[in-house]
C-alpha positions in Angstrom: 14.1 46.0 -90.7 11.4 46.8 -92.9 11.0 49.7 -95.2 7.8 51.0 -92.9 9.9 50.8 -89.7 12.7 52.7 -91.3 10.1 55.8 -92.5 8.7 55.9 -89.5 11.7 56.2 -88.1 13.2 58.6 -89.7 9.4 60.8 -89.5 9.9 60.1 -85.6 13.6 61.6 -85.7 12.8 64.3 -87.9 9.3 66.3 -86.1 11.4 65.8 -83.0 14.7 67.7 -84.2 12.1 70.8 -85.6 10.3 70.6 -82.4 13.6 70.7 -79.8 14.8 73.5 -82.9 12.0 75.8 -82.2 11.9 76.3 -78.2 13.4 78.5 -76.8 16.2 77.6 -73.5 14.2 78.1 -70.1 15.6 80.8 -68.1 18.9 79.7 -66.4 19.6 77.4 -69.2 23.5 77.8 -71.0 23.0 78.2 -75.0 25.3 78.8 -77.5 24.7 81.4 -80.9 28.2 80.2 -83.1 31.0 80.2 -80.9 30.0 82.1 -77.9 27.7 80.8 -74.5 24.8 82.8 -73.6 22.8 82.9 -70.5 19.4 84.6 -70.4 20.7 86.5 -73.5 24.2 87.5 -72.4 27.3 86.6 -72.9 28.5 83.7 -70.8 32.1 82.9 -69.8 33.6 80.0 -68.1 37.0 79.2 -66.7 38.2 75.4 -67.1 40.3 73.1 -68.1 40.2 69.9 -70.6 41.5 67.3 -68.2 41.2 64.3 -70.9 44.8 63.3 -69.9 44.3 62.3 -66.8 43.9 59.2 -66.6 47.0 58.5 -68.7 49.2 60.0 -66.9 51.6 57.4 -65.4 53.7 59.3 -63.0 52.5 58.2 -59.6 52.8 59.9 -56.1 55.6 60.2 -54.0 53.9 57.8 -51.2 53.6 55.2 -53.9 57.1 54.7 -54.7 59.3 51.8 -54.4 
């Protein structure tokens, strides 16, 4: 890649992070300020669960066994 592909490049990349940084969320829209959510401006909570084990889990159903 050429030295004029990479500038423009990282120009492209750069106006577009300082244009996404200066809107603000459309109404509706989850946000965070540090560690907490906000929706419309207030405080948002959330109940889940981080289910990344899933599909390691190696313990099959009783209908399955042998």
């Amino acid at each position: 890649m050429r030295c004029t592909d990479i500038a423009s490049l990282l120009l492209l990349s750069s106006s577009a992070a300082a244009a996404a940084i200066g809107k603000k969320a459309p109404k509706g829209f989850v946000t965070r300020e540090g560690e907490v959510f906000k929706l419309n401006g207030k405080d948002f909570y959330f109940a889940g669960s981080n289910a990344y084990y899933f599909p390691f889990n190696d313990v099959r159903p009783a209908h399955h066994a042998l």
